[in-house]
N, CA, C and O atoms as a MOPAC input file, in Angstrom:
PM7 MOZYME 1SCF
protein

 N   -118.87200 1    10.39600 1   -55.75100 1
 C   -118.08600 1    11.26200 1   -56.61600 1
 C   -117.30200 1    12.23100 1   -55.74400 1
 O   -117.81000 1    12.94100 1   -54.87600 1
 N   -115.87600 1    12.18300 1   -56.10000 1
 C   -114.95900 1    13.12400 1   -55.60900 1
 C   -115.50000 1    14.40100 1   -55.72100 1
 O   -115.99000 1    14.80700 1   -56.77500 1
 N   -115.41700 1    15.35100 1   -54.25000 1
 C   -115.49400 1    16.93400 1   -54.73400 1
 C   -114.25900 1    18.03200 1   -54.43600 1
 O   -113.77500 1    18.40300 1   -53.36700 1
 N   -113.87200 1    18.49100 1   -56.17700 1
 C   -113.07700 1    19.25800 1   -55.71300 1
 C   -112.92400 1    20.57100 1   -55.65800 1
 O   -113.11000 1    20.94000 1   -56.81700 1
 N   -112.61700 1    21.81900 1   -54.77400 1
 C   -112.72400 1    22.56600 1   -54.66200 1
 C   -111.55300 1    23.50100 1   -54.30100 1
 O   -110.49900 1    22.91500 1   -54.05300 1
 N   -111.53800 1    25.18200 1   -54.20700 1
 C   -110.14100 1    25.92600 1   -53.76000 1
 C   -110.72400 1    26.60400 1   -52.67100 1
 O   -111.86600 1    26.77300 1   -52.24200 1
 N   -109.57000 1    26.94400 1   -52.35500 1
 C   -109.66900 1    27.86200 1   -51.09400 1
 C   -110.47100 1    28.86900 1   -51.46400 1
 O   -110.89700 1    28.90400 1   -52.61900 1
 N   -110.79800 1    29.84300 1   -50.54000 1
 C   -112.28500 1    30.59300 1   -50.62600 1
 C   -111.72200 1    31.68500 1   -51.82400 1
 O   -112.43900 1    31.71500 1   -52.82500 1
 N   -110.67500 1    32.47200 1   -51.83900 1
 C   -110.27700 1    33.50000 1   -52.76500 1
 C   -108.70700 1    32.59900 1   -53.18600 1
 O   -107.60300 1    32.43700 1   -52.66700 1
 N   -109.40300 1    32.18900 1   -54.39800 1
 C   -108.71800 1    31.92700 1   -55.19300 1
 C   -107.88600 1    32.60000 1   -56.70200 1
 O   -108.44900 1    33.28100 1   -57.56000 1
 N   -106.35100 1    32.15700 1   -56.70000 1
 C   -106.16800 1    32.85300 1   -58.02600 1
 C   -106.59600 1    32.14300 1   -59.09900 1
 O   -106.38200 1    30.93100 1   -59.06000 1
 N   -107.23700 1    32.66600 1   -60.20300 1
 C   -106.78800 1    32.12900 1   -61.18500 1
 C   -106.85100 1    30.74200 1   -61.78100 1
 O   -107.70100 1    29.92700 1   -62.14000 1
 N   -105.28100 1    30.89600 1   -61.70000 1
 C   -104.67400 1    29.68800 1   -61.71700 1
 C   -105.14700 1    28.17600 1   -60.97600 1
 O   -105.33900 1    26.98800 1   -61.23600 1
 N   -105.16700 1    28.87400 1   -60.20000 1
 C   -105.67800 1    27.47100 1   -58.61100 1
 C   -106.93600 1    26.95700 1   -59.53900 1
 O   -107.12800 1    25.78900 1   -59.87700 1
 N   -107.73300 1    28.07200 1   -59.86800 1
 C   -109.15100 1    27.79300 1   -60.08800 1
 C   -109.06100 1    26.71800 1   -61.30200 1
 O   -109.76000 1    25.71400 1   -61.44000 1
 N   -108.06800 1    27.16500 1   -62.10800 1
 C   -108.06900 1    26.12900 1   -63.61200 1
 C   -107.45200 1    24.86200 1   -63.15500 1
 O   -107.99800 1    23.87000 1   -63.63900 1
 N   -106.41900 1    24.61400 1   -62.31800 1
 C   -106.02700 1    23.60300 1   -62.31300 1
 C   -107.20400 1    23.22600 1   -61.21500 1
 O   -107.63700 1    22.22400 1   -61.78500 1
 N   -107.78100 1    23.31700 1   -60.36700 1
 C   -108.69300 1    22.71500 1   -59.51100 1
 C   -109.93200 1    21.85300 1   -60.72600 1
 O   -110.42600 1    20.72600 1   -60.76200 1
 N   -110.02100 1    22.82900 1   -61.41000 1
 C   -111.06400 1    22.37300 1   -62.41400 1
 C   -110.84000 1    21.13800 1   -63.41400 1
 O   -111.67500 1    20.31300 1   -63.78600 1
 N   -109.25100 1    21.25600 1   -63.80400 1
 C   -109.34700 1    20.14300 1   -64.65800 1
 C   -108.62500 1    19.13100 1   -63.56300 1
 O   -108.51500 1    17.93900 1   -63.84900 1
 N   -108.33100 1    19.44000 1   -62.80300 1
 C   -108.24900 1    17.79700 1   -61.21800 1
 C   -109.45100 1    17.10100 1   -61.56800 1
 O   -109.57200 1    15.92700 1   -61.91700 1
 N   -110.36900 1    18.03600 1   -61.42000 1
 C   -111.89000 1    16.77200 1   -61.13500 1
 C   -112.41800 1    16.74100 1   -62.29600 1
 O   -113.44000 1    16.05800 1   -62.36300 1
 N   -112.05100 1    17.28700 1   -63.31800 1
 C   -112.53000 1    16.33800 1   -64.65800 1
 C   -111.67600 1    15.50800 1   -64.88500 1
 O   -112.24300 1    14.49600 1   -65.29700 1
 N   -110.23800 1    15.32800 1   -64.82800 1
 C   -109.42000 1    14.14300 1   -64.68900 1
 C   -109.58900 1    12.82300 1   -63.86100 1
 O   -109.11500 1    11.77100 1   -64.28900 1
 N   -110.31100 1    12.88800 1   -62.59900 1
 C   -110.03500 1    12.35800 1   -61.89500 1
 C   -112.34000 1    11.67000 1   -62.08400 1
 O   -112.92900 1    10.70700 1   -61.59500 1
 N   -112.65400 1    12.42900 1   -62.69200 1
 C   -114.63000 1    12.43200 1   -62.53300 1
 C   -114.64100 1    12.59800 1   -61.66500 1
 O   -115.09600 1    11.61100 1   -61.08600 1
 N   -114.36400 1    13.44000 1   -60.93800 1
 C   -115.10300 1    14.12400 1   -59.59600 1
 C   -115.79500 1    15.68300 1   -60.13700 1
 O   -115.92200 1    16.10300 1   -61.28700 1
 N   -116.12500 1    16.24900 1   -58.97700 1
 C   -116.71900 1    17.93400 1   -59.19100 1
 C   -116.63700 1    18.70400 1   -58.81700 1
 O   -116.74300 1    18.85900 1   -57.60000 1
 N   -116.36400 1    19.78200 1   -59.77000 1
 C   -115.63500 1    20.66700 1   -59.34400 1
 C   -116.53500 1    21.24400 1   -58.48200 1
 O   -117.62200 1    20.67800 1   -58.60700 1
 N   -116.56400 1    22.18100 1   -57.60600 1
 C   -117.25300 1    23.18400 1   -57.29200 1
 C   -117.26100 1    24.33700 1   -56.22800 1
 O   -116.89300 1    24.19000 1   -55.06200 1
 N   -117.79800 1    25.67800 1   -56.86100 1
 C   -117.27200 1    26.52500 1   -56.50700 1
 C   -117.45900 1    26.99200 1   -55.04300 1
 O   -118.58700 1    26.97700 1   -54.55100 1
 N   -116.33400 1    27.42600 1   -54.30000 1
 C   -116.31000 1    27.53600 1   -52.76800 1
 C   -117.25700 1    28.73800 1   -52.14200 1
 O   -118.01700 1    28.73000 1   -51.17400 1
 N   -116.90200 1    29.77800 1   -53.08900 1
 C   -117.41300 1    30.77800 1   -52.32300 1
 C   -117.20400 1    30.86500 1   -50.76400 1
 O   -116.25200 1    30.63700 1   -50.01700 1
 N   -118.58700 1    31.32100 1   -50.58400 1
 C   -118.27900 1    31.26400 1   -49.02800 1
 C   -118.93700 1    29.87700 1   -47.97400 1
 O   -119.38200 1    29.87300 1   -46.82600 1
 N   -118.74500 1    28.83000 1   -48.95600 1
 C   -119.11700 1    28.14100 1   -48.37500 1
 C   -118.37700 1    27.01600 1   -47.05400 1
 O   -117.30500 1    26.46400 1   -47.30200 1
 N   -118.85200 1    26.86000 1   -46.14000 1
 C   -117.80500 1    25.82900 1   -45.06500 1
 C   -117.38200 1    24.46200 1   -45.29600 1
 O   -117.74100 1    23.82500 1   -46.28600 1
 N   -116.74400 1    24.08000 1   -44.53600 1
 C   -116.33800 1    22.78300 1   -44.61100 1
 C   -117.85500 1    21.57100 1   -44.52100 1
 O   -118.10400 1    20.61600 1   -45.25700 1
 N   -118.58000 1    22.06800 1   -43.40600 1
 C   -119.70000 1    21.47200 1   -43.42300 1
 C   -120.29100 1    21.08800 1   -44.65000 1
 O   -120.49700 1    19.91000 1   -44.94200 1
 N   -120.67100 1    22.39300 1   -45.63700 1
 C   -121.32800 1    22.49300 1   -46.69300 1
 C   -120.85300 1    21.43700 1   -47.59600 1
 O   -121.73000 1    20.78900 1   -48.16900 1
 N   -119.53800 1    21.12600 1   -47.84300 1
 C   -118.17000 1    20.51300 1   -48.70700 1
 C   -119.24000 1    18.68300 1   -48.64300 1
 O   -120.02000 1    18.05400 1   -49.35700 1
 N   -118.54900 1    18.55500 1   -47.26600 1
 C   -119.13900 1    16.92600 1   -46.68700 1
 C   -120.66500 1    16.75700 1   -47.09900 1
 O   -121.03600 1    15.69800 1   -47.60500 1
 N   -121.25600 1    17.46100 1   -46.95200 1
 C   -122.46900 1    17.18300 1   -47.19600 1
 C   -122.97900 1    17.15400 1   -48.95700 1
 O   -124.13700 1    16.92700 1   -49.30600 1
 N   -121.70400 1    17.46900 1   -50.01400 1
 C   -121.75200 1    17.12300 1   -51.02100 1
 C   -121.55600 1    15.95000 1   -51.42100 1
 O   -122.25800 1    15.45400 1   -52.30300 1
 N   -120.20200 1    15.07300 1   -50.62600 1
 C   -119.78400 1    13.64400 1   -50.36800 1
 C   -118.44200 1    13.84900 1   -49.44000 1
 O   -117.89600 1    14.84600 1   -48.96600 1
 N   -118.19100 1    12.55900 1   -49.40700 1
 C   -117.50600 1    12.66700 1   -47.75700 1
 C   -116.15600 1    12.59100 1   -48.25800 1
 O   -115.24600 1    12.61800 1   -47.43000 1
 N   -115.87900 1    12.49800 1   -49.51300 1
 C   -114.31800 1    12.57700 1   -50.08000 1
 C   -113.88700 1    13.99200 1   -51.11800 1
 O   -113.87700 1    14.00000 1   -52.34900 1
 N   -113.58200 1    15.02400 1   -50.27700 1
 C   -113.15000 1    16.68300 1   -50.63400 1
 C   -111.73200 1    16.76400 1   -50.83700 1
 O   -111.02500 1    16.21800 1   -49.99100 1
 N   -111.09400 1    17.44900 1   -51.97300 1
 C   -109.79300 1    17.55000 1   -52.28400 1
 C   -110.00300 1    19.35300 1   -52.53000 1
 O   -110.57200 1    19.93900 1   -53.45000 1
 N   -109.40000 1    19.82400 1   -51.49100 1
 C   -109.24400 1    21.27800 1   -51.66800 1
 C   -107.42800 1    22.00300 1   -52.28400 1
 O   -106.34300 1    21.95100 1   -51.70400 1
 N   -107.76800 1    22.55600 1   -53.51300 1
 C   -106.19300 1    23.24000 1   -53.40200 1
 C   -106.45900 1    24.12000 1   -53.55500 1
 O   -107.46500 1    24.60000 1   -54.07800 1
 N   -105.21400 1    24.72400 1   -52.92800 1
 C   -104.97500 1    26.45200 1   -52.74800 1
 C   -103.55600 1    26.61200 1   -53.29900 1
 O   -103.00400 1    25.85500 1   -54.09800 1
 N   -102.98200 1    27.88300 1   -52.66200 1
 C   -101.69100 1    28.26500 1   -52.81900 1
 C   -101.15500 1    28.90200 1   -51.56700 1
 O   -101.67700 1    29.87100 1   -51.01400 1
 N   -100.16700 1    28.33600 1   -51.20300 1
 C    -99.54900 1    29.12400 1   -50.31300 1
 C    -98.25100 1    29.40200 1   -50.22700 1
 O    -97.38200 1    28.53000 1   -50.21700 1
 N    -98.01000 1    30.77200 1   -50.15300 1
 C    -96.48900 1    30.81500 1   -50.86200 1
 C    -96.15000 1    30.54200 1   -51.90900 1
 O    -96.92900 1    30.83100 1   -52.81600 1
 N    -94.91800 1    29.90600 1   -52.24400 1
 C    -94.72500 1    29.62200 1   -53.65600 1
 C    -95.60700 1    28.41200 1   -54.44200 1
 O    -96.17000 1    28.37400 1   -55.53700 1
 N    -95.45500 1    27.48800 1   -53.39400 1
 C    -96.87500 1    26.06500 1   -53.65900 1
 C    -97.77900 1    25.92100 1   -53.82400 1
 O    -98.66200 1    26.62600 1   -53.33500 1
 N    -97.95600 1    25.07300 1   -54.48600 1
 C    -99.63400 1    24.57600 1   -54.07300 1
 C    -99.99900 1    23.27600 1   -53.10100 1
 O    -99.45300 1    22.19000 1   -52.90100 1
 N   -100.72600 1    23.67400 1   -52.79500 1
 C   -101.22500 1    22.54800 1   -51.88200 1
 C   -102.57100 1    21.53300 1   -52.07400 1
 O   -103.61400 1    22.10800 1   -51.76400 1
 N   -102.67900 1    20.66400 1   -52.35600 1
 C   -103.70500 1    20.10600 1   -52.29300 1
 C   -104.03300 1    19.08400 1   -51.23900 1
 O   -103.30100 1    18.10300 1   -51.10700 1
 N   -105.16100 1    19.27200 1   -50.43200 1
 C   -105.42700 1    18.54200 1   -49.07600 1
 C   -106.28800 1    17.32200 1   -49.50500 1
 O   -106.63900 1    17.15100 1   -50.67200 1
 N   -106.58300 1    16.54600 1   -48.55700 1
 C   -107.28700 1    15.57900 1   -49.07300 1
 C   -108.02800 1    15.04000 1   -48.40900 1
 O   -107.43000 1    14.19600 1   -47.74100 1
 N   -109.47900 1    15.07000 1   -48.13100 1
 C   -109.87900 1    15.11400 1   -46.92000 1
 C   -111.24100 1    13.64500 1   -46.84300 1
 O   -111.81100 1    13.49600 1   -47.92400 1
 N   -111.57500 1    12.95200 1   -46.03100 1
 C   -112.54100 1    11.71000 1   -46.16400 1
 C   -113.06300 1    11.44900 1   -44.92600 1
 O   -112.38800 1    10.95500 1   -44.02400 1
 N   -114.42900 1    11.79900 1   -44.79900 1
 C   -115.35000 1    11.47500 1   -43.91800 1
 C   -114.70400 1    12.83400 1   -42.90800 1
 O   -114.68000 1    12.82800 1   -41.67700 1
 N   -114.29700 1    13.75800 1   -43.65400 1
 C   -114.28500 1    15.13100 1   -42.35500 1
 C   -113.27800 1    14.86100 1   -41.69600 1
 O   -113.17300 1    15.33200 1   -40.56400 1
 N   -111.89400 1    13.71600 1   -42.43800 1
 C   -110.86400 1    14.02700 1   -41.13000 1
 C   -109.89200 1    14.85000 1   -43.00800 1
 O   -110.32000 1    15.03900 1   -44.14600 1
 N   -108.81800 1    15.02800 1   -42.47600 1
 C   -107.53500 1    15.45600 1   -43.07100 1
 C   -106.75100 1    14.09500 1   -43.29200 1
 O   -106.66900 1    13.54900 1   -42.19100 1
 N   -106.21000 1    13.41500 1   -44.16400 1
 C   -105.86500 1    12.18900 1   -44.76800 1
 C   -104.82800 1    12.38100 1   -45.25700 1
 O   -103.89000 1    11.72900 1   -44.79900 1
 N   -104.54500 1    13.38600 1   -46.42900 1
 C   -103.42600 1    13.86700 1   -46.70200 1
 C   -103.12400 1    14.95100 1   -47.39700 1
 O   -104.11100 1    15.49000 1   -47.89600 1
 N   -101.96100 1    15.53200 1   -47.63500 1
 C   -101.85100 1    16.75700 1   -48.48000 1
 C   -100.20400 1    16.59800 1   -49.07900 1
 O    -99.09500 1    16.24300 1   -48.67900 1
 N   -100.94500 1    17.17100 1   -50.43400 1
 C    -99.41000 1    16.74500 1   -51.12900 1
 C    -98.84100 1    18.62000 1   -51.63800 1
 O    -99.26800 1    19.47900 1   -52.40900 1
 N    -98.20200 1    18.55100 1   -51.10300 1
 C    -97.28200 1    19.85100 1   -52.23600 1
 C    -96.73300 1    19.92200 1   -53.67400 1
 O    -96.07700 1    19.09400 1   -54.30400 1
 N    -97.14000 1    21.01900 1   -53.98200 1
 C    -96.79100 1    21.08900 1   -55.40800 1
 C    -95.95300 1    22.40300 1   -55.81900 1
 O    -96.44900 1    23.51900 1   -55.66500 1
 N    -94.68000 1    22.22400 1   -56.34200 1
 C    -93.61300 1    23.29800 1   -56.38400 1
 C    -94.01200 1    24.05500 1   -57.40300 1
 O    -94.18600 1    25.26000 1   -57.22600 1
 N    -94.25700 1    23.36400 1   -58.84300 1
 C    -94.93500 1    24.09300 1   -59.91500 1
 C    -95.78600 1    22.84500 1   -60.91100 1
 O    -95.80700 1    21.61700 1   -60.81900 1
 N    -96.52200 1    23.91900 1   -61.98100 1
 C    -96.93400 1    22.92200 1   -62.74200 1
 C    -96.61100 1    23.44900 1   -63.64200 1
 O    -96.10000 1    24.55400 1   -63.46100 1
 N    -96.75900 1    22.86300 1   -65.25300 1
 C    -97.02500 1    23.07800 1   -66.60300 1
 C    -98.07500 1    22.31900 1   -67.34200 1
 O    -98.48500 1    21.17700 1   -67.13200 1
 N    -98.34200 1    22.97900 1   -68.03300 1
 C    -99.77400 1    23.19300 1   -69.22000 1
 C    -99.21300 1    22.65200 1   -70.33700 1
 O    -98.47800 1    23.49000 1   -70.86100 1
 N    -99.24200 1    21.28200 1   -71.12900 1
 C    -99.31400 1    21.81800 1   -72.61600 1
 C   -100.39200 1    21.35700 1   -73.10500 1
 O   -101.50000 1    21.23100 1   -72.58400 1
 N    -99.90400 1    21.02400 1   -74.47800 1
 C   -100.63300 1    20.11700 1   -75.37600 1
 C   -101.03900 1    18.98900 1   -75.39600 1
 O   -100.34400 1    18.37100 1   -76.20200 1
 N   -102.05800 1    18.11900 1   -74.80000 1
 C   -102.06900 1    16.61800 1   -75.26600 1
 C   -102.37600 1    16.06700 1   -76.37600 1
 O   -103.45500 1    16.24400 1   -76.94200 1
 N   -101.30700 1    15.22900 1   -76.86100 1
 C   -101.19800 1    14.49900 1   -78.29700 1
 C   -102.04300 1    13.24600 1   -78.06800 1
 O   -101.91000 1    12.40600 1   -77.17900 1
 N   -102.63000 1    13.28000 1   -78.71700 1
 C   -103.52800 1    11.70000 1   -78.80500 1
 C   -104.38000 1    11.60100 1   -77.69700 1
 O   -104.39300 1    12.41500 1   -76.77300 1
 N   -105.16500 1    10.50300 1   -77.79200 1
 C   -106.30000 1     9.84200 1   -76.39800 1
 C   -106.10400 1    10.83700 1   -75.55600 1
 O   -105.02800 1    11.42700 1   -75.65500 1
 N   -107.18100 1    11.32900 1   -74.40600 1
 C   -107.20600 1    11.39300 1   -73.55100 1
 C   -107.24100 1    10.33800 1   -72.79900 1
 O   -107.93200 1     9.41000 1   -73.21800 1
 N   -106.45000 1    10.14500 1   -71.35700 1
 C   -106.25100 1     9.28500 1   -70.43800 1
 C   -107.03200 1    10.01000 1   -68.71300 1
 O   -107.22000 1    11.06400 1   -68.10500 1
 N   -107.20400 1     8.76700 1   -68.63800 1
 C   -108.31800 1     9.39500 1   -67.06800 1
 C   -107.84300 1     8.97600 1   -66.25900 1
 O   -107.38100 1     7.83500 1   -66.27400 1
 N   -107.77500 1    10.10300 1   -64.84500 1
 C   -107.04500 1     9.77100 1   -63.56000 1
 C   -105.92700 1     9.81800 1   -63.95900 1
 O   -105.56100 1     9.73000 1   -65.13100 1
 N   -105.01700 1    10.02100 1   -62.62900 1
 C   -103.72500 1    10.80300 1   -61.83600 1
 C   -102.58300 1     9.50800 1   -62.19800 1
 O   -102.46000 1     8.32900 1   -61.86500 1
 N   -102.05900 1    10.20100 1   -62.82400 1
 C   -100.49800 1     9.43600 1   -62.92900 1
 C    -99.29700 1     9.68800 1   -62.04900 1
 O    -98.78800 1    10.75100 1   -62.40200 1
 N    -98.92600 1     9.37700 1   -61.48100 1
 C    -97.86500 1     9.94800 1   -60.19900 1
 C    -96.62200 1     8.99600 1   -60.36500 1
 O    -96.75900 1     8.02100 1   -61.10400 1
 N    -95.38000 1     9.21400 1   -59.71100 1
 C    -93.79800 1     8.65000 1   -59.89900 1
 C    -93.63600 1     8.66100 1   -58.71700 1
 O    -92.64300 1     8.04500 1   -58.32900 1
 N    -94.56900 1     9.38700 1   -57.58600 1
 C    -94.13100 1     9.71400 1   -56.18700 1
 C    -94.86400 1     7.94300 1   -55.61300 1
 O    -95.91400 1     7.39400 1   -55.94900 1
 N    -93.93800 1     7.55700 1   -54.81000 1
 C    -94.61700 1     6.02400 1   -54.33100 1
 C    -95.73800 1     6.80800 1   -52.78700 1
 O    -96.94300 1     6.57400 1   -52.69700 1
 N    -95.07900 1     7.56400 1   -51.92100 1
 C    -96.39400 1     8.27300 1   -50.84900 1
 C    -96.85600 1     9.02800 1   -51.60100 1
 O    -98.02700 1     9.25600 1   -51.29700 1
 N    -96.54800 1     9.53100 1   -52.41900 1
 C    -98.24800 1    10.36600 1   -52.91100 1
 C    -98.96600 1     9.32700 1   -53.58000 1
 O   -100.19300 1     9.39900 1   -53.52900 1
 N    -98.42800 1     8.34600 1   -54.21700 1
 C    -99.52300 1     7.59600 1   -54.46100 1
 C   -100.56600 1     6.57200 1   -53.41600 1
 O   -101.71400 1     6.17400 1   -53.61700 1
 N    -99.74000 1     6.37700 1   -52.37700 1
 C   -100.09500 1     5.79900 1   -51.19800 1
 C   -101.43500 1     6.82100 1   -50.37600 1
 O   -102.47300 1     6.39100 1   -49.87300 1
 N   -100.95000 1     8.31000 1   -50.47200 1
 C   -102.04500 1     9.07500 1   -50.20200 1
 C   -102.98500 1     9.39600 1   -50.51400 1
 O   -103.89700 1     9.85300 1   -49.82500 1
 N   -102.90800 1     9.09000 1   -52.39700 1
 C   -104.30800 1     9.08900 1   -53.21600 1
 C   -105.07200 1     7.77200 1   -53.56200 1
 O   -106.12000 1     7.80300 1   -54.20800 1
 N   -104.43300 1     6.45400 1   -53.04700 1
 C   -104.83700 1     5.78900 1   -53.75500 1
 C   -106.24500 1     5.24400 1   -53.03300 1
 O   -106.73000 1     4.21800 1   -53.50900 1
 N   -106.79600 1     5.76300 1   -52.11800 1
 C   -108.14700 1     5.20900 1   -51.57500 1
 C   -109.26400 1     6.15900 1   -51.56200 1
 O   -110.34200 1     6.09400 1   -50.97200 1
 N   -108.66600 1     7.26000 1   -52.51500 1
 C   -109.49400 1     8.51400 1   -52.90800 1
 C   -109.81900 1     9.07200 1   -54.27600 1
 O   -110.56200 1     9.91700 1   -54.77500 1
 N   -109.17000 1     8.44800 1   -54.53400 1
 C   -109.06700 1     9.00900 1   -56.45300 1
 C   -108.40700 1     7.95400 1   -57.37200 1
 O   -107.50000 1     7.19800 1   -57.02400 1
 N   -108.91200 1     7.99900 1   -58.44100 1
 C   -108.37300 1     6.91500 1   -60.02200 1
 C   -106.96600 1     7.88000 1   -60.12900 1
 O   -106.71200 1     9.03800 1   -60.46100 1
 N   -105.95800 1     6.29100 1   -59.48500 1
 C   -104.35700 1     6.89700 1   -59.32900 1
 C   -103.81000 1     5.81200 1   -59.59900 1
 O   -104.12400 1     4.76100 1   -59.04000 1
 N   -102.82500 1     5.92100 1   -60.58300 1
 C   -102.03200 1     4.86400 1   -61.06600 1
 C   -100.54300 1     5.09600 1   -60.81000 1
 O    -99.90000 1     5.95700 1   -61.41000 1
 N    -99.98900 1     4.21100 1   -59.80600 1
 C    -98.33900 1     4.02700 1   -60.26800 1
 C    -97.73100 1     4.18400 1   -61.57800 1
 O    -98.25900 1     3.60300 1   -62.52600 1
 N    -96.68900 1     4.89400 1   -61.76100 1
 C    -96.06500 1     5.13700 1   -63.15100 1
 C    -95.13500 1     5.75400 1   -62.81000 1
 O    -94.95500 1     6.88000 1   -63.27300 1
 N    -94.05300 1     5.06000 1   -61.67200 1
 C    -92.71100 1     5.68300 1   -61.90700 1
 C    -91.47200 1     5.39500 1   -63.22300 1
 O    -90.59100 1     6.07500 1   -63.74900 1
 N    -92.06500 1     3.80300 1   -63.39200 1
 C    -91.66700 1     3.57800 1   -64.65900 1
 C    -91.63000 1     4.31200 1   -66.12400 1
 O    -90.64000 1     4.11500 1   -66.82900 1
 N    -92.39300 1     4.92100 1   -66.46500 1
 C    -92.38600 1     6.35400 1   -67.39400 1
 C    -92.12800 1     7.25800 1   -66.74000 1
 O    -91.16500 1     7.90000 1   -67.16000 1
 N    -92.77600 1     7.77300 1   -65.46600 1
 C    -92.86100 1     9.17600 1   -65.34100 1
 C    -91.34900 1     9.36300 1   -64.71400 1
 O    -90.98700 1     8.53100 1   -63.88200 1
 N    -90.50500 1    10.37100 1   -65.06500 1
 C    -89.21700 1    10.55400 1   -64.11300 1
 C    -89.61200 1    11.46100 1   -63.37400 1
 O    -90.52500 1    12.23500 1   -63.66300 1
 N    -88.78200 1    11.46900 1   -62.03700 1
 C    -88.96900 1    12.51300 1   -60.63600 1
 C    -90.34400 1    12.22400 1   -60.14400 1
 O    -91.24800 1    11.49200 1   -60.54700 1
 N    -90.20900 1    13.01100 1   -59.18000 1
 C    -91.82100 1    13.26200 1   -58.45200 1
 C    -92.76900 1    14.05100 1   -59.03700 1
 O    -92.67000 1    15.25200 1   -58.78300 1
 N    -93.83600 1    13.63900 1   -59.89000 1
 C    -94.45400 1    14.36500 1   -60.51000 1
 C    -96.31800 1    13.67400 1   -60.59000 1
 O    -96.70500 1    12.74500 1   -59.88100 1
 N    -96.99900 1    14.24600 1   -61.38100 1
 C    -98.10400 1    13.74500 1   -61.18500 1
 C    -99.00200 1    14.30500 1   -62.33700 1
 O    -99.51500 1    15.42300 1   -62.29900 1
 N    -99.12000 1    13.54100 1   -63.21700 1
 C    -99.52900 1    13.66000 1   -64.68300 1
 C   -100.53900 1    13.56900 1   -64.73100 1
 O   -100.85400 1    12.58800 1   -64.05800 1
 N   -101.59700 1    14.14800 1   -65.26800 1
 C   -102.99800 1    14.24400 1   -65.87900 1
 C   -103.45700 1    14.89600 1   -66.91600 1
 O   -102.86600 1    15.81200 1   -67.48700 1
 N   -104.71900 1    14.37200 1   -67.25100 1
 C   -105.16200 1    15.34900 1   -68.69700 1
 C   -106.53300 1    16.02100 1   -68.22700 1
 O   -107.46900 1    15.59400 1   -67.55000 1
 N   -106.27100 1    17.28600 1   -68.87800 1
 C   -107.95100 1    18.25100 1   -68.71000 1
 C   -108.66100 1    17.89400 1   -69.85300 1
 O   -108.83100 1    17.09800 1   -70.77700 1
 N   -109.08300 1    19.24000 1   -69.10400 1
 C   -110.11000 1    19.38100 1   -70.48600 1
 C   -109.26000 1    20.12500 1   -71.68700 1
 O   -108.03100 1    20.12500 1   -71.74400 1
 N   -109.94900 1    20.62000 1   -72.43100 1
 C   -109.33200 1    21.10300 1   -73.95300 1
 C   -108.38300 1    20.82000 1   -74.14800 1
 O   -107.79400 1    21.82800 1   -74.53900 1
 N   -107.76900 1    20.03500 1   -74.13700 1
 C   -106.22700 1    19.11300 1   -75.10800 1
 C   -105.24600 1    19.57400 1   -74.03200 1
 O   -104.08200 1    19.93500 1   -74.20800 1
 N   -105.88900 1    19.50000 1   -72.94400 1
 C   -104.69100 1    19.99400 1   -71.69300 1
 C   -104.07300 1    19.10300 1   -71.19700 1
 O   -104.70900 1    18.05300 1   -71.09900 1
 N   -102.81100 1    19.09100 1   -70.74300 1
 C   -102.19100 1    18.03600 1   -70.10200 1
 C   -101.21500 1    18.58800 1   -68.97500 1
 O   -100.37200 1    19.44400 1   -69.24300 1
 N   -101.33400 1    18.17900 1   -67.99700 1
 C   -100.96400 1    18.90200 1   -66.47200 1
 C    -99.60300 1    17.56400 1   -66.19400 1
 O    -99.58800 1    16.34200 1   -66.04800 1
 N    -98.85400 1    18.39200 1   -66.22600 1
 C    -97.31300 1    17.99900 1   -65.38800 1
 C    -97.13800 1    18.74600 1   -63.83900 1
 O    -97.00300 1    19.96200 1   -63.70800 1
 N    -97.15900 1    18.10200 1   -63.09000 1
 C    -96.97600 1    18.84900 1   -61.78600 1
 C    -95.68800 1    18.30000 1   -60.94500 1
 O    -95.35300 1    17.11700 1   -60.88800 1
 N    -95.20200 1    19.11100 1   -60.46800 1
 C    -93.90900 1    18.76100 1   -59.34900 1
 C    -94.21000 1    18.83800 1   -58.33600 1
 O    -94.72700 1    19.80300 1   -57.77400 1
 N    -93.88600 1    17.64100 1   -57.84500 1
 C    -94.45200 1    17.32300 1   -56.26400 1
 C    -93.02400 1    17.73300 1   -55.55300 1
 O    -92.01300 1    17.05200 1   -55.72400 1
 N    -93.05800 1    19.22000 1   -54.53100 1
 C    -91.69800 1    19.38500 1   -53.55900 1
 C    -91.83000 1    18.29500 1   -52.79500 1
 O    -92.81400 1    17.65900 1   -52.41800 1
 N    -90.04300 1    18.12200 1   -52.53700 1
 C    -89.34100 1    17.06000 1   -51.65400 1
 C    -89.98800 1    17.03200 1   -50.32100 1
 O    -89.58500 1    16.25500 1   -49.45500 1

């Protein structure tokens, strides 16, 4: 099981979208505190940490303790999801999907999805649109 987690002082924000990543994706969430990288691996060897830096977000992606990949994210939006929930990461980006796809339930969908983006559903009728920067 995927574990995902934020940077040690997190806003907010980071924290909600970190949270519904790994219920989207069935991984777990969990909380960083002050805990190390060590601590992370020794939960399982596949860690997806996001933070914020600057205007972005970042989410890293990390397997067996190396760095694998990290995708940027310019912004997201929140709404409503109408109907079914759907599980795992929908993406339009062809390398971000190349970067998630040996780590997480990630499906190609540039065919619906327009631009670089990366679609998922949370929890409570949430549905996450994210923009992946150029």
């Amino acid at each position: 099981m995927t574990i995902v987690t934020t940077s040690r002082k997190p806003l907010p924000e980071v924290r909600t979208l970190s949270r519904d990543l790994a219920f989207a994706i069935g991984g777990e969430y969990v909380t960083r505190g002050k805990a190390g990288m060590g601590d992370l691996f020794s939960l399982d060897d596949r860690v997806l940490i996001v933070s914020r830096s600057g205007p972005l977000f970042i989410i890293q992606i990390f397997s067996n303790e190396e760095l694998v990949g990290e995708i940027a994210i310019r912004s997201f939006t929140v709404t409503e999801r109408p109907g079914a929930i759907a599980r795992g990461l929908f993406v339009s980006n062809r390398s971000v999907f190349e970067t998630l796809k040996d780590h997480v339930n990630v499906v190609f969908a540039a065919e619906v999805l327009p631009g670089n983006r990366i679609v998922f559903d949370g929890t409570q009728r949430k549905r996450y649109t994210l923009e992946v920067a150029s």
